[in-house]
MARROMAR-211669 format. One record per residue: residue number from 1; residue in three letters; x, y, z of N, C-alpha, C in turn. Coordinates in steps of 0.05 Angstrom, whole numbers. Atoms other than C-alpha are relative to their C-alpha. Layout:
residues N
k	r	n_X	n_Y	n_Z	ca_X	ca_Y	ca_Z	c_X	c_Y	c_Z
NUM	ALA	X	Y	Z	X	Y	Z	X	Y	Z
...
end
This chain:
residues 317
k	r	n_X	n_Y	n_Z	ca_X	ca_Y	ca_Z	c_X	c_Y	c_Z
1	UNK	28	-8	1	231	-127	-1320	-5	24	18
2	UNK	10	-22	-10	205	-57	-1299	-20	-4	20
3	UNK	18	0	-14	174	-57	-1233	-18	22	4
4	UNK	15	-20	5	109	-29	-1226	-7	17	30
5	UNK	2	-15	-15	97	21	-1163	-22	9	4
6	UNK	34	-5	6	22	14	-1147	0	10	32
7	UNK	8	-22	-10	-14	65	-1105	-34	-20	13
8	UNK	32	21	-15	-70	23	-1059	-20	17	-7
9	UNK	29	-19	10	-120	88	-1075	-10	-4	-26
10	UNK	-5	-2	28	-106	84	-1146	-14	-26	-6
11	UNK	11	9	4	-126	21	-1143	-30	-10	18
12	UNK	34	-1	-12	-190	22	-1096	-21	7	-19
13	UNK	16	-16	29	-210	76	-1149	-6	-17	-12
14	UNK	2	22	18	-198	17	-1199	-17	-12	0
15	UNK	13	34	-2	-235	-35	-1172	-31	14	5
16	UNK	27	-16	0	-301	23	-1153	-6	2	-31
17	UNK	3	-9	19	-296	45	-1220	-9	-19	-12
18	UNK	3	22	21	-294	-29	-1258	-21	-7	13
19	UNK	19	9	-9	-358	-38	-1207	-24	8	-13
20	UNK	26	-21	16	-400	20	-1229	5	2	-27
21	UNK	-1	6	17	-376	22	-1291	-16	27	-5
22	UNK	6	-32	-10	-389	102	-1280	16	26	5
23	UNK	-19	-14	-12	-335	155	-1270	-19	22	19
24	UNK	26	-29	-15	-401	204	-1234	4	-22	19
25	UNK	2	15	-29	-420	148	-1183	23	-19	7
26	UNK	-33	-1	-2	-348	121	-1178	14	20	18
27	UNK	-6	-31	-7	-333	196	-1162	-14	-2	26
28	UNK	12	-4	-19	-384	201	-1121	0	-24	37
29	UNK	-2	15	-19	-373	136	-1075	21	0	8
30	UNK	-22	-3	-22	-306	155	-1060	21	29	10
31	UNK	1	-26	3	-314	229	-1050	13	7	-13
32	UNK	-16	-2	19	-273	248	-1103	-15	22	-23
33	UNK	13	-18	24	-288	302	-1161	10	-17	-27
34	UNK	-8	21	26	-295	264	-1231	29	7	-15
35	UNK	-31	-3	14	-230	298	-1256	21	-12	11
36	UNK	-26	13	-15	-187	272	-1197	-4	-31	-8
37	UNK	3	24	9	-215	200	-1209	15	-7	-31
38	UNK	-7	9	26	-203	206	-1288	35	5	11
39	UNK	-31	5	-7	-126	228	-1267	13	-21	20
40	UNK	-5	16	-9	-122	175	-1222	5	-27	-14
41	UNK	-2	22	16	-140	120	-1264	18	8	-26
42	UNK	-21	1	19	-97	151	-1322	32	-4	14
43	UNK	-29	11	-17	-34	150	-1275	4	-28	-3
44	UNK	1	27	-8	-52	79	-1259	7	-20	-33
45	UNK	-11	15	19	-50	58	-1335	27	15	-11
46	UNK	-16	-12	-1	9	98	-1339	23	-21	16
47	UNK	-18	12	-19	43	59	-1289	6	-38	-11
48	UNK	-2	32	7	22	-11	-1316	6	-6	-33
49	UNK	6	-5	24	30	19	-1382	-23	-21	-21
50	UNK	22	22	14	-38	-17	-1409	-26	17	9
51	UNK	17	-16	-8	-102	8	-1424	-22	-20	5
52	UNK	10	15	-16	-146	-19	-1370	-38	-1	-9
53	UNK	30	2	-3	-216	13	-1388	3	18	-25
54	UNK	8	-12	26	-251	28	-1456	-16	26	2
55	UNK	24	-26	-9	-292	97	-1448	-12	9	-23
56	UNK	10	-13	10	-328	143	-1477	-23	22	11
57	UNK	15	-15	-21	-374	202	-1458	-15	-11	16
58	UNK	15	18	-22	-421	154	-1430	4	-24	13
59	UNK	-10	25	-13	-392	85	-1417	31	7	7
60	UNK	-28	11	-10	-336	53	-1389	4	-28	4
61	UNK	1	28	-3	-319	-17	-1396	33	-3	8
62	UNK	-28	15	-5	-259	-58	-1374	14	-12	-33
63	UNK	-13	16	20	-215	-87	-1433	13	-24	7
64	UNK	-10	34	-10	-184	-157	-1432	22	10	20
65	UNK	-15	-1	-16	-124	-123	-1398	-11	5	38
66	UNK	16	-3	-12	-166	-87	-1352	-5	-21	28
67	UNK	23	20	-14	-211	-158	-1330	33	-14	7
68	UNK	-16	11	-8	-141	-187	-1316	8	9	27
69	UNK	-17	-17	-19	-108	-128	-1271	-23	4	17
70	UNK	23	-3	-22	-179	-124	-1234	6	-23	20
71	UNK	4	17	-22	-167	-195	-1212	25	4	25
72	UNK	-20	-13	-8	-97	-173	-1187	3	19	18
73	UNK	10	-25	-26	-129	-109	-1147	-11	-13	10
74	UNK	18	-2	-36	-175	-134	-1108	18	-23	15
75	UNK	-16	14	-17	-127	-188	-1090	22	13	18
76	UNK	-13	-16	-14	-77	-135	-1073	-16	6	27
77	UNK	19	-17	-15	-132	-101	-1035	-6	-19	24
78	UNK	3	5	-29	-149	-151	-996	22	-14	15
79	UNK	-21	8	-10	-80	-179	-976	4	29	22
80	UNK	-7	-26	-7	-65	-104	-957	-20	13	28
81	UNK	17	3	-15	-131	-106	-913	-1	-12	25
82	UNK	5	24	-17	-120	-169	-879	26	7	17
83	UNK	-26	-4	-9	-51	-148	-860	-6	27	16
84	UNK	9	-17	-9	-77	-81	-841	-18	-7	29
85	UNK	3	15	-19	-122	-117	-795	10	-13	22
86	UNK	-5	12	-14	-87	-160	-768	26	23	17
87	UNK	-12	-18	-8	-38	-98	-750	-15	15	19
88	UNK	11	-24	-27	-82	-55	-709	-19	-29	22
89	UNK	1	26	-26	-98	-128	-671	19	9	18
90	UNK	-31	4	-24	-26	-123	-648	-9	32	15
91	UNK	10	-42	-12	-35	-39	-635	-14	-9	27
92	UNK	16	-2	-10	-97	-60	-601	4	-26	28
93	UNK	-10	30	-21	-59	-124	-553	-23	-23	0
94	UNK	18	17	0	-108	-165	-574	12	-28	-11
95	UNK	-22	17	0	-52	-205	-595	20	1	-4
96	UNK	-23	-7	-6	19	-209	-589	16	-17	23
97	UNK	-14	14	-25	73	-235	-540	12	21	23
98	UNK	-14	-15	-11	95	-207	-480	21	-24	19
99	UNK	-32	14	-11	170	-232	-447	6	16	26
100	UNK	-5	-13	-28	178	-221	-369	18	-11	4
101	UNK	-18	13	-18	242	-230	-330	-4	8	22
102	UNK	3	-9	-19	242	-227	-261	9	-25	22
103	UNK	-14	19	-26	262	-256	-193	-17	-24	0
104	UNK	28	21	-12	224	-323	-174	-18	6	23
105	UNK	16	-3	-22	196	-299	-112	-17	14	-11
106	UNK	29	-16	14	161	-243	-148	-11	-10	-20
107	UNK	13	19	17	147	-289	-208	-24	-13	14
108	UNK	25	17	-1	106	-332	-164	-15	11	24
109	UNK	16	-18	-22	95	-283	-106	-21	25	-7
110	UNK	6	-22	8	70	-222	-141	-18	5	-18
111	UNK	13	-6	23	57	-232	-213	-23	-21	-10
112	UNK	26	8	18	6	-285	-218	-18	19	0
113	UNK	18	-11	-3	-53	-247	-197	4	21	-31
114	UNK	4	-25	17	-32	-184	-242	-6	-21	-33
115	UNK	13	17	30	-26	-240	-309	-23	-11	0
116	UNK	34	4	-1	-95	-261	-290	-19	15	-6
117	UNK	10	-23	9	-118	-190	-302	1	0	-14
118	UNK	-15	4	39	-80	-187	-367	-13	-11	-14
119	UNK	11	28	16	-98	-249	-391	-32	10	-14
120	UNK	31	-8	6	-176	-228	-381	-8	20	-13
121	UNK	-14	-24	25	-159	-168	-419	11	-6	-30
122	UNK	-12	9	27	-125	-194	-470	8	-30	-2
123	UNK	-5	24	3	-134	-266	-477	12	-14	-24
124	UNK	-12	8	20	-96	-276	-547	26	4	9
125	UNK	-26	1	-8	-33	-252	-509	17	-21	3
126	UNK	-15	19	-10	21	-305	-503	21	22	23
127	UNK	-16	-7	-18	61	-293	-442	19	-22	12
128	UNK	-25	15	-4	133	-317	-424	14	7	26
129	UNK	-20	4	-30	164	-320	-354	20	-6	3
130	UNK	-34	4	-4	239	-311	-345	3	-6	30
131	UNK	-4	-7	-33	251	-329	-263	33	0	-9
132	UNK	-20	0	-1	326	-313	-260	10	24	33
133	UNK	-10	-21	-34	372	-274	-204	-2	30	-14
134	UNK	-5	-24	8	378	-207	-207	14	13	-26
135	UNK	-21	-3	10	436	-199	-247	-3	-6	-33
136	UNK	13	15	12	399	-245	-294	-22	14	-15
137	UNK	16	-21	10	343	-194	-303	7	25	-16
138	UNK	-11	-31	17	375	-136	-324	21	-7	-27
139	UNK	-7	14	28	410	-172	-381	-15	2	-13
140	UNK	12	11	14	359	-206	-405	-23	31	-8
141	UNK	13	-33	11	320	-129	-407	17	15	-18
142	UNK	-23	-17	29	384	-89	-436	-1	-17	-23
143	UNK	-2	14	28	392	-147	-488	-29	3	-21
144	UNK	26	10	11	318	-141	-512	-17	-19	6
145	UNK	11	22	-7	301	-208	-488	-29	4	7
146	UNK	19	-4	-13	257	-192	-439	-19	35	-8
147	UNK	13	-20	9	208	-134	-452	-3	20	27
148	UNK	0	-18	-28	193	-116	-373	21	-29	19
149	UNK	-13	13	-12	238	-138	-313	-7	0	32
150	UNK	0	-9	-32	223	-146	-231	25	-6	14
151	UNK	-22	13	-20	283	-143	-193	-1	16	23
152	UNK	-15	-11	-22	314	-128	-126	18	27	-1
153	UNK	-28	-34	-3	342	-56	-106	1	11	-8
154	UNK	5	-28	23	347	6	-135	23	-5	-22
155	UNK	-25	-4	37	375	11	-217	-1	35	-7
156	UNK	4	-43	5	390	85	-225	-12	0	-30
157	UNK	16	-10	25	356	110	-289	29	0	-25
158	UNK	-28	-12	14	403	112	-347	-7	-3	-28
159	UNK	-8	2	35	417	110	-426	-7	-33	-3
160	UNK	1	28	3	397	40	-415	-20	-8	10
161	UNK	24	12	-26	342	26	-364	-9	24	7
162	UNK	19	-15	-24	290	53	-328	-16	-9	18
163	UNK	4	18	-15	266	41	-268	-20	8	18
164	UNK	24	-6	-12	206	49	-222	-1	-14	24
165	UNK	1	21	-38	201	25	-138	-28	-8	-7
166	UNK	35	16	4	137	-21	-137	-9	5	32
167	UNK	8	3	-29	139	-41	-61	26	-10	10
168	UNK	-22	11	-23	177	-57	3	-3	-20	-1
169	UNK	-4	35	-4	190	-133	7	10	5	34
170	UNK	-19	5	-31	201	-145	90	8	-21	6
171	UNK	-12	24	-9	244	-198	118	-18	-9	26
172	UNK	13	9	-29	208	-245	167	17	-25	8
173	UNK	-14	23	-14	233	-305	209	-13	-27	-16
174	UNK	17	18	11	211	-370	177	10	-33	29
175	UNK	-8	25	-15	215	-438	223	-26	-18	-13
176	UNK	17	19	-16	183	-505	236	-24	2	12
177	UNK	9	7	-25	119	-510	275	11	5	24
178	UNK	-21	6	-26	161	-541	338	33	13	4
179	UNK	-24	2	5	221	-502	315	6	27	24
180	UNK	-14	-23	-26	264	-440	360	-30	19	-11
181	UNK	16	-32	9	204	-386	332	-31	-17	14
182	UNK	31	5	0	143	-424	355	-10	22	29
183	UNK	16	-24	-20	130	-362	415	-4	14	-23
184	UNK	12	-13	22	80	-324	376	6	32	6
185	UNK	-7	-28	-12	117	-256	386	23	6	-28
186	UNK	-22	-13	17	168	-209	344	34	-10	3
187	UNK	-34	0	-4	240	-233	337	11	18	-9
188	UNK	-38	-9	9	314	-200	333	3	-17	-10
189	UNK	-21	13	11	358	-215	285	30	-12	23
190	UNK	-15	22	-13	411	-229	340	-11	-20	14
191	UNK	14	27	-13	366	-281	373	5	-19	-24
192	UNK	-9	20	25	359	-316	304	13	-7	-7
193	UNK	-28	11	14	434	-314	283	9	-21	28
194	UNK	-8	18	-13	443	-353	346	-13	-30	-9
195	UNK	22	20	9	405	-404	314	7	-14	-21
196	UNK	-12	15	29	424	-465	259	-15	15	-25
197	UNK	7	-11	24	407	-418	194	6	-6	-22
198	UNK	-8	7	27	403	-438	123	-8	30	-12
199	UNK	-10	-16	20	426	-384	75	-5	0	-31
200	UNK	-2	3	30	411	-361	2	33	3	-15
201	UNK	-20	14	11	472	-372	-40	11	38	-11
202	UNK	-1	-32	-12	509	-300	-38	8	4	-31
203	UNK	14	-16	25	497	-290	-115	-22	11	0
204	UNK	32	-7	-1	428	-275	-91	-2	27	11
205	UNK	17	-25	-12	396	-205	-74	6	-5	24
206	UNK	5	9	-23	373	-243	-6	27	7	13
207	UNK	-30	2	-16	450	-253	12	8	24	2
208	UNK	-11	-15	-4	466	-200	-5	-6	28	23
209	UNK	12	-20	-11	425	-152	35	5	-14	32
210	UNK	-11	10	-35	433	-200	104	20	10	0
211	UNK	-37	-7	-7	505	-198	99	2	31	1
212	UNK	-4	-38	-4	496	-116	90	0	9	27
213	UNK	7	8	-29	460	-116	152	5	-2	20
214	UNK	-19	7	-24	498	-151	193	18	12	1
215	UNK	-31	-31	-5	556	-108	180	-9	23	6
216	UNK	10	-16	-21	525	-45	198	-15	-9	13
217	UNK	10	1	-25	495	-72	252	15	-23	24
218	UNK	-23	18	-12	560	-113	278	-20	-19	17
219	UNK	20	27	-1	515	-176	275	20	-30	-19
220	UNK	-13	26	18	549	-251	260	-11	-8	-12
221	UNK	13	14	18	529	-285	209	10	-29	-12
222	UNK	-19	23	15	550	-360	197	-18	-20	-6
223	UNK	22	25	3	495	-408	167	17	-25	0
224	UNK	-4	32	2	495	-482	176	2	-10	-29
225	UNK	4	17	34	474	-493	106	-7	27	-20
226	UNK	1	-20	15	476	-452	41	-8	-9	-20
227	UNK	9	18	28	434	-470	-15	-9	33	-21
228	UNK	4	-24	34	417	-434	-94	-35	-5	4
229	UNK	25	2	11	338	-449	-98	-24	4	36
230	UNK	16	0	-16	281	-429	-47	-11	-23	14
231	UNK	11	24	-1	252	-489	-52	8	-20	27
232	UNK	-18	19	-18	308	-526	-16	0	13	34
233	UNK	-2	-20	-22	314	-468	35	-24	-14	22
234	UNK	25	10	-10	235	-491	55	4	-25	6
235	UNK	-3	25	4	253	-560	49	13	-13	32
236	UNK	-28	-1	-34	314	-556	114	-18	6	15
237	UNK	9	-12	-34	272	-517	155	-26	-14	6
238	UNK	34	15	-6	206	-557	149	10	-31	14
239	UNK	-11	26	-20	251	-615	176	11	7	25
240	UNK	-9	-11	-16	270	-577	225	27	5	8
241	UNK	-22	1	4	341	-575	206	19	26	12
242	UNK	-13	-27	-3	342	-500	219	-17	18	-6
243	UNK	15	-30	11	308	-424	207	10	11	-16
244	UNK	-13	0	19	319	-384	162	-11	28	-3
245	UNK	14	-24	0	304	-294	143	-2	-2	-29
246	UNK	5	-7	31	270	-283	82	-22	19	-5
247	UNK	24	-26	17	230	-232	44	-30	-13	3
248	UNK	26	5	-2	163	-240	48	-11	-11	-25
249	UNK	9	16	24	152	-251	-23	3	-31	-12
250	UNK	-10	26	15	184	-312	-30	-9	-31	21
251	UNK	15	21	-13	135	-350	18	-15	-27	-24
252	UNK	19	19	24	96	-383	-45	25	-26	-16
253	UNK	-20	23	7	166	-417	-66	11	-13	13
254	UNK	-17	13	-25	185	-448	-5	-16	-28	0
255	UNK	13	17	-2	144	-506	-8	-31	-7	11
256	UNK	31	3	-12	80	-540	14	-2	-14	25
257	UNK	4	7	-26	102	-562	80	-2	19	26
258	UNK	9	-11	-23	71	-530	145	26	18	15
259	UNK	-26	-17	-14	116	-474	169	-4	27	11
260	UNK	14	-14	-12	111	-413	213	17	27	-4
261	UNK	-5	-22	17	128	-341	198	-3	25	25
262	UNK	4	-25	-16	145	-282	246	25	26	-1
263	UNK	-5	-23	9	163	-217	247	26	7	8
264	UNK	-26	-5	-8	232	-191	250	7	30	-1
265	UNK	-13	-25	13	269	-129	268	25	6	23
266	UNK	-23	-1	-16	327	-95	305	28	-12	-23
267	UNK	13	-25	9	339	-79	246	-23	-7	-8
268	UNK	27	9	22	273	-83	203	15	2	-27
269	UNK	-17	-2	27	305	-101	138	-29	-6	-24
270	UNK	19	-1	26	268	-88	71	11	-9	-28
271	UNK	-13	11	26	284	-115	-2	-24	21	-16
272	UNK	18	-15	19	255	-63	-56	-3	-20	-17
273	UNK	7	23	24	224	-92	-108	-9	16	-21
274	UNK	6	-27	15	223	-47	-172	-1	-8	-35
275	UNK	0	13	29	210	-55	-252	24	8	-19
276	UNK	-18	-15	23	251	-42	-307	-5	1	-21
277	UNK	5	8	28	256	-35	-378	7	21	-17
278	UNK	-20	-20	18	293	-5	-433	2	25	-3
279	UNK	3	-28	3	303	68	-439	-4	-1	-35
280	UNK	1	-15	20	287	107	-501	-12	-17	-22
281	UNK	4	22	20	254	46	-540	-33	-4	11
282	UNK	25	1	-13	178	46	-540	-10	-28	-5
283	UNK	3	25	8	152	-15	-516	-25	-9	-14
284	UNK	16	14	18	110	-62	-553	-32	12	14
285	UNK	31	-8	-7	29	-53	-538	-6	-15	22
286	UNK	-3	14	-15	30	-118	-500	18	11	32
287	UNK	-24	-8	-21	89	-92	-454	-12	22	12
288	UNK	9	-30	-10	54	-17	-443	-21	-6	15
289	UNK	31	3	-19	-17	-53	-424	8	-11	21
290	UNK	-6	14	-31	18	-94	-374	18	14	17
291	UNK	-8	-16	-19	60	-36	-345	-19	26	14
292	UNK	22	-28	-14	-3	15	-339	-6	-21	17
293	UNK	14	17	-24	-36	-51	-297	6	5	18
294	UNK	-20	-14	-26	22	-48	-256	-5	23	17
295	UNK	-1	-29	-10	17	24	-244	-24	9	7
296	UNK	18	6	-20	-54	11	-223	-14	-6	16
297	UNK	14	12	-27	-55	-29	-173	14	0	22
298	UNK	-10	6	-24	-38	-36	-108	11	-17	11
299	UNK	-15	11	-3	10	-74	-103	8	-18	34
300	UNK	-7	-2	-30	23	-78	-26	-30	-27	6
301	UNK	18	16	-2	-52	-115	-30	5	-22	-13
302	UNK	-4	17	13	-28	-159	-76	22	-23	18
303	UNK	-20	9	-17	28	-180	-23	-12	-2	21
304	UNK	19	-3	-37	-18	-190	40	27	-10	20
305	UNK	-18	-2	-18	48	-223	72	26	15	8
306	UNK	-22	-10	-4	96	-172	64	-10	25	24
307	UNK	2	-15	-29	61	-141	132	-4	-19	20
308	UNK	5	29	-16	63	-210	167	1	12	34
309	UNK	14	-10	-26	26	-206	237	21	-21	22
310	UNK	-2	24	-18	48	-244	304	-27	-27	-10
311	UNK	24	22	10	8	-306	270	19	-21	-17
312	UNK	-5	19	6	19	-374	254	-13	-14	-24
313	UNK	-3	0	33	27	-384	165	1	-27	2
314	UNK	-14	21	18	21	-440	121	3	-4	-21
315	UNK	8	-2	27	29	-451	50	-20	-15	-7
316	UNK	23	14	10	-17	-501	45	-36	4	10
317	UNK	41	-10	-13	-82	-463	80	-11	21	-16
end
């Protein structure tokens, strides 16, 4: 069977024309000059080979084929509409998905607030939260997975990624209440390594940047305890098991037990914290609205502890 190769104008024309029942006001309702209309609709039975409409200098009627292939257009027409529609929705992020990977600290340190914006913006959005490590992020970005990515440390720009600094993440002291940090003053890192320390698990960013650290700055480093999840990290030291240096961001995953937070330097160590996301591949509508947000706010406000004062933190106040 010969497929037919229909022209959505051709049949708009159609379906005006079988209304008015007119080729002048036909013509005229879809700016058109009456000759282009009459070549339009002859194409059209040309194409369906069938003759759709009876004429004559003054009328125009539909024929049985015609009253068939009318019901056929406007069904086209409005399938073609609805789909159309529902296309410049997506365009317009009014719905759609967007797919984040990113560290957990900035997952739960960083990016609620900005998806709260979003959201209120575009409340049809579904949005998906990857927390993974570093390493973890930038996969799940190169593979497509993820659409935008927050990780740790600079990603040079390449045939693959691109990458943007957000903010400084600073390391602070974390203890106990009653634990070695309760003088409300600035610590050293060598004061602290003298100290029982639990450790992130040296697949991590975190690890990796202490241990840097301490080597240029011929500083020991031997924790008591070495755990994979923040959580646990909070967990040791709220028993007073031990202290512990961490980024500032990653106060919100440490738990909800009472713990105290001061400032560290000698050196002052920083963790970048920067986006990513595919080179040369334009992202979705969803993905673009929530990287201009980004690139509107102020980020640093959004992190009130990553300038942590001589002052005594809790998660739960």
């Amino acid at each position: 069977m010969k497929r037919i190769n229909l022209d959505t104008d051709e049949l708009r024309s159609f379906c005006i024309l079988a209304e008015t029942g007119s080729f002048r006001q036909a013509a005229q309702r879809l700016g058109v000059s009456g000759s282009t209309l009459s070549r339009q609709i002859s194409r059209l039975e040309d194409r369906t080979q069938a003759r759709l409409f009876d004429r004559d200098t003054r009328n125009v009627a539909l024929t049985d084929q015609g009253q068939t292939f009318l019901r056929l257009a406007e069904r086209v027409l409005n399938t073609t509409e609805s789909a159309l529609a529902e296309f410049d929705t997506y365009l317009n992020t009014r719905r759609g998905k967007l797919t984040i990977a990113g560290l957990p600290s900035v997952t739960a340190g960083l990016l609620p607030p900005l998806i709260s914006d979003f959201m209120d913006a575009h409340p049809n959005v579904d949005v998906q939260l990857n927390d993974m490590l570093s390493e973890g992020v930038l996969r799940e970005v190169e593979m497509g997975r993820a659409d935008l990515g927050f990780t740790a440390g600079v990603v040079e720009n390449s045939d693959n990624l691109s990458f943007q600094r957000l903010l400084s993440d600073k390391f602070i002291a974390v203890g106990a209440p009653d634990s070695f940090l309760k003088e409300n003053r600035t610590y050293h890192w060598e004061e602290i390594l003298s100290q029982p320390m639990v450790a992130m698990s040296r697949e991590t960013s975190v690890r990796a940047l202490i241990d840097a650290a301490c080597a240029q700055n011929n500083l020991l480093f031997h924790p008591r305890f070495e755990v994979a999840h923040l959580a646990t990290a909070g967990a040791l030291v709220s028993q007073g098991l031990c202290i512990t240096a961490l980024p500032s961001l990653t106060l919100p995953v440490l738990g909800r037990s009472p713990l105290i937070f001061r400032p560290l330097e000698s050196p002052v160590l920083l963790r970048q914290i920067g986006l990513i996301w595919r080179s040369g591949r334009t992202l979705p509508p969803a993905a673009q609205a929530f990287l201009n947000l980004v690139r509107s706010r102020n980020l640093s406000a959004l992190a009130p502890n990553s300038t942590i004062e001589n002052t005594i933190l809790s998660p739960t106040s």
